[in-house]
N, C-alpha and C positions, 0 to 999 in steps of 0.2 A: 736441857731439851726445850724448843721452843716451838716445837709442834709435834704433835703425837693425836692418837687413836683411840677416843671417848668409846671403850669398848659397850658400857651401857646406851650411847647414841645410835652405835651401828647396830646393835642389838633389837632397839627398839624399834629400827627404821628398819631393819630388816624383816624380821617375823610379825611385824605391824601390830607392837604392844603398845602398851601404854606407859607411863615414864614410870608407875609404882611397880612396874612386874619387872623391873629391871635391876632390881638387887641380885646379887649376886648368887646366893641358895637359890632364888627364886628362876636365875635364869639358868642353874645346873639343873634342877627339878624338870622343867619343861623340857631341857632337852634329853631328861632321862640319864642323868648323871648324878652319883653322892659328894658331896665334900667330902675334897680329903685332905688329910692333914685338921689343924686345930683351927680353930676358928679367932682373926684380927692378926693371922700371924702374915707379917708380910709376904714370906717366902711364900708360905702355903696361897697365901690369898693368891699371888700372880702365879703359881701354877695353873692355879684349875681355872684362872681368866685366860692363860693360854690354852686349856681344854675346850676354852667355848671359843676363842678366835678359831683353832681347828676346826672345832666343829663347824664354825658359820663358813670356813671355806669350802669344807666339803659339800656343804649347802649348795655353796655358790655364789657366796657372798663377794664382793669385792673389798675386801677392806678397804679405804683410804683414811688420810690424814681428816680429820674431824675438828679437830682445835688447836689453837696457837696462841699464843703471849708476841702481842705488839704493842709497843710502847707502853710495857708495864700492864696492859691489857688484856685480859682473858676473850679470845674473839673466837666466834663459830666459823668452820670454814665452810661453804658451800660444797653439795656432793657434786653438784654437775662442774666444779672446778678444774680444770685440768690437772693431770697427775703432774707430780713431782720429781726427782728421782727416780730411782732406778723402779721396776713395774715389782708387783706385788708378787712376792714368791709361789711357786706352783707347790702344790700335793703333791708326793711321790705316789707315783702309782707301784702298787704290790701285785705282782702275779702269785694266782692259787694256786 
């Protein structure tokens, strides 16, 4: 992978935290979410990061690409950058 989605960047830029409220407990907590699963466990850990990517789309977040590796390099990408790729996947919508 050489470029992916600093989910504690959009997190922070999104709900307009600060960089220390961006751990991960910290950001299931605010959005009224438990850990689940064990705690440092890979698996578990990227499920409930994909609990809070859902969550921030239902928000209304736009995810994009955030960071990238160039030439050996850890770089920030700008958000007003143009998108990439194919467009960010939509919510299914559920009828009651």
């Amino acid at each position: 992978a050489k470029k992916w989605i600093n989910i504690r960047k959009s997190y922070g830029n999104f709900y307009k935290v600060p960089r220390n409220q961006t751990k991960l407990t910290i950001m299931l907590e605010k959005l009224g979410m438990n850990y689940d699963g064990r705690p440092h466990s890979g698996l578990d850990d990227s499920k409930n990061i994909a609990r809070i990517a859902i969550r921030m789309l239902q928000d209304g977040c736009d995810l994009r690409v955030n960071e990238k590796i160039h030439g050996g390099q850890l770089m920030t990408v700008s958000s007003s950058a143009p998108l990439e790729g194919a467009p960010a996947p939509q919510m299914p919508r559920y009828r009651n």
